[in-house]
C-alpha positions as MATLAB code, in Angstrom:
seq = 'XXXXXXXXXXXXXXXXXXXXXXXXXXXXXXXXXXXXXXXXXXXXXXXXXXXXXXXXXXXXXXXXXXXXXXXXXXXXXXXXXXXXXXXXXXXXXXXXXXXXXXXXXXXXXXXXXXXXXXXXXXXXXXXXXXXXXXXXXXXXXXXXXXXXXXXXXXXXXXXXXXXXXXXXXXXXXXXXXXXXXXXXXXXXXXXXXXXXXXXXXXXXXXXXXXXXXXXXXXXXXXXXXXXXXXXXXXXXXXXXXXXXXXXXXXXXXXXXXXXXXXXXXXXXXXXXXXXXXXXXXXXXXXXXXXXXXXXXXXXXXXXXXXXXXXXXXXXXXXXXXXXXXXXXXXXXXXXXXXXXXXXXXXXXXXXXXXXXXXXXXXXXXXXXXXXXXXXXXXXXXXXXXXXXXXXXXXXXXXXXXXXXXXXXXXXXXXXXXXXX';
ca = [
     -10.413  -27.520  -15.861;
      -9.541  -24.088  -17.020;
     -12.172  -22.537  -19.448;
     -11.523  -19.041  -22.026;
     -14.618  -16.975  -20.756;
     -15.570  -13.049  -22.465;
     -16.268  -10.872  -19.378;
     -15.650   -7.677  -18.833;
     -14.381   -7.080  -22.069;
     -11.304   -9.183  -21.877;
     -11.946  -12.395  -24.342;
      -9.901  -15.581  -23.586;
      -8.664  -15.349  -20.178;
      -7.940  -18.466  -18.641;
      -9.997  -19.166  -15.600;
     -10.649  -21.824  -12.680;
     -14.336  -22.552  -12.499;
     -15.789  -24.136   -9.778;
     -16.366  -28.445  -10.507;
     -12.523  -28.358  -11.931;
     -11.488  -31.493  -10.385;
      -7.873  -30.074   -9.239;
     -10.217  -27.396   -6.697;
      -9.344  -29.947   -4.463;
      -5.759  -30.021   -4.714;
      -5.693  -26.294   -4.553;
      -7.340  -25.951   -1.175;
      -4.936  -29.157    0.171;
      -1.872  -27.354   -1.042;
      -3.857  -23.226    0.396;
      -4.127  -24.979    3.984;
      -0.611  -26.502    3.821;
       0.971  -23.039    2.875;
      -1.474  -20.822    4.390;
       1.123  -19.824    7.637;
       4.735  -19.095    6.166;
       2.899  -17.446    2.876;
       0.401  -15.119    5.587;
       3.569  -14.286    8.056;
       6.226  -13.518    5.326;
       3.324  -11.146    3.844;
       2.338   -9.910    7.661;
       6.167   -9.027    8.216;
       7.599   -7.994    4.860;
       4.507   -5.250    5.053;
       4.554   -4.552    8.773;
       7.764   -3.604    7.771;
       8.081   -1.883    4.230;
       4.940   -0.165    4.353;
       4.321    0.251    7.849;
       7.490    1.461    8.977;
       9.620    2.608    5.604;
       6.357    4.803    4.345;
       3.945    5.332    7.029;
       6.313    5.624   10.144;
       8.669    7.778    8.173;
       6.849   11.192    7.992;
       6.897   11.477   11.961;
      10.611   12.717   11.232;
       9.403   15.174    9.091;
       9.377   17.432   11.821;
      12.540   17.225   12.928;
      13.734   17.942    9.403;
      12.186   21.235    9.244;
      13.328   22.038   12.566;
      16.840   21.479   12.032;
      18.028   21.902    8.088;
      15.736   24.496    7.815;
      13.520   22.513    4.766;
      10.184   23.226    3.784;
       6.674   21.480    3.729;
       7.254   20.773    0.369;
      11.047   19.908    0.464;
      10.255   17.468    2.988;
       7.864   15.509    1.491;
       9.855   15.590   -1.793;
      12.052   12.751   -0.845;
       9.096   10.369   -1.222;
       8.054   11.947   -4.285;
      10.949   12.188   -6.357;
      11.780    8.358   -5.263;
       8.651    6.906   -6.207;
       8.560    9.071   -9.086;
      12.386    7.274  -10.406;
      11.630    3.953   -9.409;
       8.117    3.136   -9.764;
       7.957    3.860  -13.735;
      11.204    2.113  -14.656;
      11.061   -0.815  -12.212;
       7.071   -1.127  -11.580;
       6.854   -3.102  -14.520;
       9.867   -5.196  -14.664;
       9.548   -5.984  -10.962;
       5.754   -7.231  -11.993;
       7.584   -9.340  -14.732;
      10.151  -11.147  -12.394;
       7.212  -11.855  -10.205;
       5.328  -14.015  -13.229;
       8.507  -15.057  -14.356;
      10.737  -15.832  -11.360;
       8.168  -16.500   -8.132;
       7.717  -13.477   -5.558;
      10.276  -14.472   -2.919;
      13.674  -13.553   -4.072;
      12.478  -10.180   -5.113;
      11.135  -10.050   -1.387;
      14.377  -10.914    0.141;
      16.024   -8.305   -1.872;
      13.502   -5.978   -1.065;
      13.783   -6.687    3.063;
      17.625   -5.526    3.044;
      17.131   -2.891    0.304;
      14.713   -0.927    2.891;
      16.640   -1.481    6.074;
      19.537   -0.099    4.676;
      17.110    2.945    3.039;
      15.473    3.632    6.400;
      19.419    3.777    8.038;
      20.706    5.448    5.633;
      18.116    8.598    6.190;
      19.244    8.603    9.853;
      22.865    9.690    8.602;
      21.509   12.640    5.739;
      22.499   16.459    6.298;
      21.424   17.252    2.859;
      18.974   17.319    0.505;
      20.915   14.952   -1.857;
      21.336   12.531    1.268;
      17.414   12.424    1.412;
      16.694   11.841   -2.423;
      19.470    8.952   -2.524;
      18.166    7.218    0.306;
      14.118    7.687   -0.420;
      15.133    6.735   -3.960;
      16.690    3.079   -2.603;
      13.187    3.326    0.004;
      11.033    3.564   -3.276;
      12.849    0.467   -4.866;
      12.417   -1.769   -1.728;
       8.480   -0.643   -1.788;
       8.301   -2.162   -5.487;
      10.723   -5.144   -4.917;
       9.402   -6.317   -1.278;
       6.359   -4.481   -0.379;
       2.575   -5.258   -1.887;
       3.996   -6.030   -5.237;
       5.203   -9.443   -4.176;
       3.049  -10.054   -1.396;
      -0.308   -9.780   -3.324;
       0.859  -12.091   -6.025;
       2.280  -14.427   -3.348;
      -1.798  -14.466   -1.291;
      -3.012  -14.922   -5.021;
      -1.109  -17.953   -5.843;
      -1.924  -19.891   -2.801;
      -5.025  -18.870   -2.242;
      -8.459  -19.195   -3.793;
     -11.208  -19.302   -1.758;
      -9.922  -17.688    1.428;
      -7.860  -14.858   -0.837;
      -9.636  -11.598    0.581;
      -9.330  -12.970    3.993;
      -5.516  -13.852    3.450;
      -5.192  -10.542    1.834;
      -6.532   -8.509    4.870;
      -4.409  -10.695    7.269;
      -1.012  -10.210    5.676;
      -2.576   -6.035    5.206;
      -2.658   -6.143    9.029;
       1.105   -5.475    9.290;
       0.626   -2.129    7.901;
      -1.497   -1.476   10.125;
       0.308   -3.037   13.118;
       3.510   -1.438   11.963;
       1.876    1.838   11.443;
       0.034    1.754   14.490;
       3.265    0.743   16.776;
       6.188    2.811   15.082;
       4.854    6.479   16.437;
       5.421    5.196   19.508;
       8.552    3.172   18.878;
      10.017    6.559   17.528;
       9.284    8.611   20.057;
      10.683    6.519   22.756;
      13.457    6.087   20.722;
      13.675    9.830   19.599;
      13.914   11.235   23.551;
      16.597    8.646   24.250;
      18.899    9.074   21.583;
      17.988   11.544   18.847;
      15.540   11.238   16.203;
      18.791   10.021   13.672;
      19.955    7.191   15.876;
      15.800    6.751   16.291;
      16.017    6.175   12.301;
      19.147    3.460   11.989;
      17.653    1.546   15.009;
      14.277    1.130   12.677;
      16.240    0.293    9.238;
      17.793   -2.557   11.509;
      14.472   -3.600   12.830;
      13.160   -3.989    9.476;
      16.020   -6.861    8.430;
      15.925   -8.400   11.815;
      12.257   -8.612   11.746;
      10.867   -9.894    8.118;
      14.175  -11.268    6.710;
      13.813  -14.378    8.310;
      10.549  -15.210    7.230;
      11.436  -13.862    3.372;
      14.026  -16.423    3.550;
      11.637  -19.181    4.539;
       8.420  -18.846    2.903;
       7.638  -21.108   -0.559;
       6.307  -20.420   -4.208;
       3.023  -21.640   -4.686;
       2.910  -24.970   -5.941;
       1.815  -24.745   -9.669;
      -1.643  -25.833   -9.390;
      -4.368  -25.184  -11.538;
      -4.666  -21.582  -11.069;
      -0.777  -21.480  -12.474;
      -1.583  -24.490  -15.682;
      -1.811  -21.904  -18.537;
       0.508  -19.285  -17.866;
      -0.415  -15.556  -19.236;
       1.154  -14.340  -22.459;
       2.206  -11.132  -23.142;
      -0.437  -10.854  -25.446;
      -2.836  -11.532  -22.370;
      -1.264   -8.687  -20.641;
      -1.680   -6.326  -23.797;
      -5.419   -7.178  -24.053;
      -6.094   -6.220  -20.286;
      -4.508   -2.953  -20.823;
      -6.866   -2.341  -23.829;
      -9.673   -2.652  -21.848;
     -12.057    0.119  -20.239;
     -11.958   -1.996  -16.826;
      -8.158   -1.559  -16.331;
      -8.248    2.470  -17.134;
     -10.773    2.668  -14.368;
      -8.857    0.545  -12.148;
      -6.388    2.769  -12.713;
      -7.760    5.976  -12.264;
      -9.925    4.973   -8.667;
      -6.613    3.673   -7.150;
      -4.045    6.379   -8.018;
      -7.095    9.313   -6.940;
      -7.263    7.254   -3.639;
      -4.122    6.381   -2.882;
      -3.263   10.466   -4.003;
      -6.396   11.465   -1.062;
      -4.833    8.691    1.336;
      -0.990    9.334    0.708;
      -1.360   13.123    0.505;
      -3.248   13.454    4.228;
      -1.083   10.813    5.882;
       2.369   12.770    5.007;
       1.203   15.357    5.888;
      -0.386   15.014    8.897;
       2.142   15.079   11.433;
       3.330   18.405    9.878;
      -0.188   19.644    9.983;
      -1.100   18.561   14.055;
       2.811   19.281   15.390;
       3.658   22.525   13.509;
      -0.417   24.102   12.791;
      -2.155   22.933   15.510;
       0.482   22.798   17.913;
       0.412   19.433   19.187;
       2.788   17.842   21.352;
       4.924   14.842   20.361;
       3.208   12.392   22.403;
       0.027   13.839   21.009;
       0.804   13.982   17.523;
       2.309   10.125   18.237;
      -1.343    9.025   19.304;
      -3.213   10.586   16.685;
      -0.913    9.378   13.947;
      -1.156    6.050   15.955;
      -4.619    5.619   16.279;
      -4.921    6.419   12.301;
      -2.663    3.063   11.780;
      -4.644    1.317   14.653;
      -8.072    1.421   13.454;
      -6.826    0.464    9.446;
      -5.975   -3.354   10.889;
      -9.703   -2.882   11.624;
     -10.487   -1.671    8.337;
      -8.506   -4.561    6.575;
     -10.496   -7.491    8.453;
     -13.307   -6.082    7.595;
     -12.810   -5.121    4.344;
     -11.014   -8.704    3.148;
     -14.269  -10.275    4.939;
     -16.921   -7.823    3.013;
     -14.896   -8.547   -0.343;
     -14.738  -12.467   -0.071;
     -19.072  -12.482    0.623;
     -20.007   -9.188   -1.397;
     -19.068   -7.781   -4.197;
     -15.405   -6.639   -4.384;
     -16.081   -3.506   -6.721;
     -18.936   -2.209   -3.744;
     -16.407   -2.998   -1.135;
     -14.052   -0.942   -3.249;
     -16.592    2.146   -2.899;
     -17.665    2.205    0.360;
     -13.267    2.023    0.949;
     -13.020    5.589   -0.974;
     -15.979    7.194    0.385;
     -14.741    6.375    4.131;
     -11.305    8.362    2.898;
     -13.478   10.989    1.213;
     -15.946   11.333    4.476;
     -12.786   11.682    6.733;
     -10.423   14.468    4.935;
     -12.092   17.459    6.257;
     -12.784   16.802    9.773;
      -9.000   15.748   10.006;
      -8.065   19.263    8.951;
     -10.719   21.550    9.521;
     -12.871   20.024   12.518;
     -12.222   21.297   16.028;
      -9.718   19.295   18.198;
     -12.564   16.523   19.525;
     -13.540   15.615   16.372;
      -9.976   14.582   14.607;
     -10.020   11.771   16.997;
     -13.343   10.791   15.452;
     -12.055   11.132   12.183;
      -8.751    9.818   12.444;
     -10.609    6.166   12.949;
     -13.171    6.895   10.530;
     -10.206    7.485    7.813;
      -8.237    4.523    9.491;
     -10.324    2.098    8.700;
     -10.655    3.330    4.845;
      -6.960    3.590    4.912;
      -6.696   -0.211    6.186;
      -8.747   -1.287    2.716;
      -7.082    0.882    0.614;
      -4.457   -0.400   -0.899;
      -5.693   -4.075    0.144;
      -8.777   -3.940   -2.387;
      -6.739   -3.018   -6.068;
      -5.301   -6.354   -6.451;
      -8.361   -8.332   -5.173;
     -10.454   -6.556   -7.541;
      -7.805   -6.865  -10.646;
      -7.451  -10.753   -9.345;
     -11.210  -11.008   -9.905;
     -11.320   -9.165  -13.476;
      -8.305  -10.695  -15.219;
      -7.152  -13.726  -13.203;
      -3.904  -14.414  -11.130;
      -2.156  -15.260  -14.563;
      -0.875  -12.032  -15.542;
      -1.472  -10.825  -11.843;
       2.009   -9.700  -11.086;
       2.664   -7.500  -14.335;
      -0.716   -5.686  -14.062;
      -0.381   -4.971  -10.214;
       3.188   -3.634  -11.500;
       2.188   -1.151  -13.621;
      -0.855   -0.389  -10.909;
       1.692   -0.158   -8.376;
       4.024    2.452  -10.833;
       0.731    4.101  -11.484;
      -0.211    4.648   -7.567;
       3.564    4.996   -6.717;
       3.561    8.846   -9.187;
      -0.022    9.459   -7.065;
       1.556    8.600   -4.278;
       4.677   10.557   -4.586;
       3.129   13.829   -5.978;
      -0.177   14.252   -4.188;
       1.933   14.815   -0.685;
       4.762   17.007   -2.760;
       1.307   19.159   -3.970;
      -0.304   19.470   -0.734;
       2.669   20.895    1.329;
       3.622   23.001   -1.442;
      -0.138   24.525   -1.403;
       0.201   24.846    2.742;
       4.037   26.523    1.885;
       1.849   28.760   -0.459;
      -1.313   29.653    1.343;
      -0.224   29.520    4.992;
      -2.779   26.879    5.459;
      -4.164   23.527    4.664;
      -7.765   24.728    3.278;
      -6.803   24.222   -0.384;
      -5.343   21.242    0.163;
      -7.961   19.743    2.057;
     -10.480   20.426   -0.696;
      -8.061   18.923   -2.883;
      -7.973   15.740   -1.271;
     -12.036   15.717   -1.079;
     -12.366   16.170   -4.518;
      -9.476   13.119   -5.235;
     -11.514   10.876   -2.816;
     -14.659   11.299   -5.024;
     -13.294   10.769   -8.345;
     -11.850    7.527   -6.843;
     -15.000    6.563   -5.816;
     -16.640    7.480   -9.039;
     -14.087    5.697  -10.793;
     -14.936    2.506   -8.813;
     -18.580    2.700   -9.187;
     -18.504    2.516  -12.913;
     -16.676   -0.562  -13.049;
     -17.865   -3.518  -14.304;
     -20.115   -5.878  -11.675;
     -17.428   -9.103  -10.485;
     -18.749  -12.303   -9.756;
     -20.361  -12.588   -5.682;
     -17.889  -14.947   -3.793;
     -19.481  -18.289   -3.504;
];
């Protein structure tokens, strides 16, 4: 049965406690579902984060090299597309999840960023790139995390940070696989065919399983359905601001190295394609790492510790990416890899913990608009301080210092219950 608990400062949450006779009925219907739910999530983010956002800066590049752009003009795509979309849809999208199930915005999501990814293969302007990151940004909030994370919520209970780091894997896997997908594809043809072969790949690839996957069944988790007024109390709360506040500095640290990074190894230090291609691609490899063992550590410790020792990897890793000698960015490209992998995998396990799966979907969508202006800007910021300074160093200190007040911001939230 569902009981209104005070914890954390939010009063009257409904929550599942452990005896309620439908437990059960939830883990019958979590092993019956577990498969479609796991692959749609797997694909839809192998493909929407792992190709449409990570794989996409390796064309950076090729950008500057040929239009003439800078650092900064570059990476502004992203930015000025998250910074559009996530505000004015982060929210709504987060509503049609509660309202409407996760899968239709999913599907919409799928064709939304093969068509984005295509469409930058075709640009010879700036305009080109804004319009097309811009349609990127809105298939990131409509079939990317958003719906994913409420979709592992729903069906899952016990198993969730498990699930969680599964379906995460495809960012990793996509990641890890698209350098070198792109620069096959980039000597054969030309790094703009290179880009409408991938926006195809990303419809052929996690449409089908969009199409196919279920709602969860409305068990007991889903009996008393969040208000508005439930949503309004969680946002009053001193748990939510930090929440806040550690995801948007860590996803800033993360976002800002990783768009930057090919820029910084092919154009600064000179690497090769190929080289750049392995770096970028052991980065990816070693986050599916990271995201086992990170959804392992958060379903048997607790989730807000987890959440620390994700930011302080990140934080530990910045500077000998850009200011170690050559051997050591190898060492530190895995070492921020696997913080990378639990990055963005630990924010809704830790907000599913605080306030419930209720009013999950709205509060990961304005988490999700919150880390989507981080995300945008902090890449934006550091090429425009490399355009500036002829270097990386303020950047990189930049990043450090993000890292940290993540980390501090996760350390003073409240204590979650230890998994069972």
């Amino acid at each position: 049965m569902t009981h209104s608990i005070e914890k954390n400062g939010l009063a009257e949450l409904p929550q599942v406690v452990p005896g309620d006779p439908l437990i059960g009925t939830e883990q019958s219907d979590e092993r019956r579902g577990s498969a479609p739910v796991v692959a749609a999530s797997f694909f839809a983010m192998f493909c929407l984060v792992g190709i449409a956002l990570w794989g996409l800066p390796f064309y950076y590049d090729f950008m500057v090299q040929q239009f003439g752009w800078t650092r900064a003009q570059v990476t502004s795509g992203n930015a000025l597309g998250k910074l559009l979309i996530g505000p004015l849809f982060g929210f709504l999208a987060g509503w049609i999840v509660d309202r409407f199930g996760p899968r239709r915005l999913m599907i919409a999501g799928v064709l939304m960023g093969g068509i984005a990814v295509a469409g930058l293969g075709t640009i010879t302007t700036l305009s080109g790139l804004y319009l097309f990151y811009s349609l990127n940004a809105l298939a990131f909030v409509c079939g990317g995390p958003l719906p994913a994370q409420v979709l592992i919520s729903r069906w899952f209970v016990r198993a969730r940070g498990k699930a969680m780091g599964i379906a995460y894997l495809g960012i990793g896997v996509g990641g890890a696989a698209v350098p070198w997908i792109s620069n096959i594809l980039v000597k054969q043809f030309g790094w703009q065919i290179a880009l409408r072969v991938l926006g195809a790949l990303i419809v052929v690839i996690a449409l089908p399983f969009a199409l196919i996957v279920k709602e969860a069944p409305r068990n007991a988790t889903l009996r008393i359905r969040g208000t508005s007024t439930d949503v309004r109390r969680a946002l009053k709360t001193l748990p939510f601001a930090l929440l806040i506040l550690g995801s948007m500095c860590s996803i800033a640290a993360v976002s800002g190295t990783q768009q930057n990074l090919k820029l910084f190894l092919s154009l600064d230090r000179h690497y090769t394609q190929s080289g750049a291609a392995q770096v970028i691609s052991l980065v990816l490899a070693f986050s599916i790492l990271g995201r086992i063992l990170m959804g392992w550590l958060a379903d048997h410790f607790s989730k807000k510790l987890v959440m620390l020792l994700i930011y302080l990897l990140v934080g530990t890793a910045i500077p000998f990416l850009f200011l170690g000698p050559r051997p050591m960015v190898v060492a530190s490209a895995a070492l921020f890899g696997i913080g990378l992998g639990g990055d963005y995998m630990i924010i809704p396990l830790v907000a599913a913990e605080i306030f419930g799966v209720e009013i999950l979907g709205r509060l990961m969508g304005i988490l999700l608009a919150a880390g989507g202006v981080a995300e945008a800007v902090s890449p934006w910021l550091i090429g425009r301080l490399r355009d500036t300074n002829g270097s990386y160093v303020n950047g990189c200190f930049v990043l450090i210092g993000l890292a940290l007040l993540g980390a501090a911001a996760a350390l003073a939230l409240p204590k979650g219950q230890s998994p069972a």
